[in-house]
C-alpha positions as CSV (number, residue, x, y, z in Angstrom):
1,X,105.4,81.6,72.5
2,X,103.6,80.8,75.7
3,X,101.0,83.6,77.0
4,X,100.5,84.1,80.6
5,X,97.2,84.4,81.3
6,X,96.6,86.9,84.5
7,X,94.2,85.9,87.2
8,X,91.5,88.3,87.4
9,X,91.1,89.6,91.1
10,X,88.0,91.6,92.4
11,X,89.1,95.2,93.4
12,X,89.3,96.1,96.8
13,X,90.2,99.8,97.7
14,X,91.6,98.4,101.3
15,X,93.9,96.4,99.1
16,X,97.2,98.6,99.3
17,X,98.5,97.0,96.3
18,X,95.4,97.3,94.8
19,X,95.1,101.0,95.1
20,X,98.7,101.6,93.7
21,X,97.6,99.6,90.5
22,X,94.8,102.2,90.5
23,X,97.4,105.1,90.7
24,X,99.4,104.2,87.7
25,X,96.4,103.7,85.6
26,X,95.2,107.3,86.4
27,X,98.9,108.6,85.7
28,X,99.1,106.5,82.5
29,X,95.7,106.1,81.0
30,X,96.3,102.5,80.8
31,X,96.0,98.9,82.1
32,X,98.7,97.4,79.8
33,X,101.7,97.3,82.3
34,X,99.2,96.5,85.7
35,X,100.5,93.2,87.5
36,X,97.0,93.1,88.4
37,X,94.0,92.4,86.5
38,X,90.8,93.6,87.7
39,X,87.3,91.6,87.0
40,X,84.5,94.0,85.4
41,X,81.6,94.2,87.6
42,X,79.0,94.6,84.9
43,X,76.8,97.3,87.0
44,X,79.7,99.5,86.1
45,X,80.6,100.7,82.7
46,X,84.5,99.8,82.6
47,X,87.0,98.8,85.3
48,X,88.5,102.1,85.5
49,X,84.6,103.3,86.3
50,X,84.3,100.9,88.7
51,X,88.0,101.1,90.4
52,X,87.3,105.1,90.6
53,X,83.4,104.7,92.2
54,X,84.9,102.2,94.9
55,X,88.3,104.3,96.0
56,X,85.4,107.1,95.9
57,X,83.3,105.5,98.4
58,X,86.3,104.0,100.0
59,X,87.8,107.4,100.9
60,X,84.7,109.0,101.9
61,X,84.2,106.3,104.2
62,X,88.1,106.5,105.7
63,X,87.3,110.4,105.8
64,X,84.0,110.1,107.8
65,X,85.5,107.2,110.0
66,X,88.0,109.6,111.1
67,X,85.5,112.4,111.3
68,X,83.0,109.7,114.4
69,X,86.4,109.1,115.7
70,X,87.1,112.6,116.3
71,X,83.2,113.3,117.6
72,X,83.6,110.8,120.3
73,X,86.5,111.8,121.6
74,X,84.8,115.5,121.8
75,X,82.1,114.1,123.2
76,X,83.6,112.0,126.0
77,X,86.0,114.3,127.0
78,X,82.5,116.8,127.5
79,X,81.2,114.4,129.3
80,X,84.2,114.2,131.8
81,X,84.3,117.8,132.1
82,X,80.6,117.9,133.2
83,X,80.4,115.2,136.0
């Protein structure tokens, strides 16, 4: 029987494929069935830790992205107004 060793890939929350992996481990609690495997950073204490800290920081950043976005349009549009 020949094993098919899976690349490991470093996770990266912009990655749409990458974040779907993430999905169906949260819904099933596990890796097994992932067409994707994901390296351990060792800073972290397991992959799942480490695939939930960056889609953290990922949508937080997407969220206040949108947020500046939003600001400068507000403000520009002020700015119109005034001159």
């Amino acid at each position: 029987m020949l094993l098919k060793r899976q690349e490991l890939v470093e996770f990266n929350p912009g990655n749409k494929e990458h974040r779907a992996a993430a999905r169906a481990f949260l819904k099933r609690k596990a890796w097994v069935d992932s067409p994707i495997r994901f390296a351990h950073d060792p800073t972290f204490g397991s992959v799942a830790d480490q695939v939930q800290a960056k889609l953290l920081d990922w949508y937080v950043a997407q969220e206040e992205s949108k947020l500046n976005k939003g600001k400068k349009i507000l403000h520009n549009s002020s700015i119109r107004m005034v001159a």
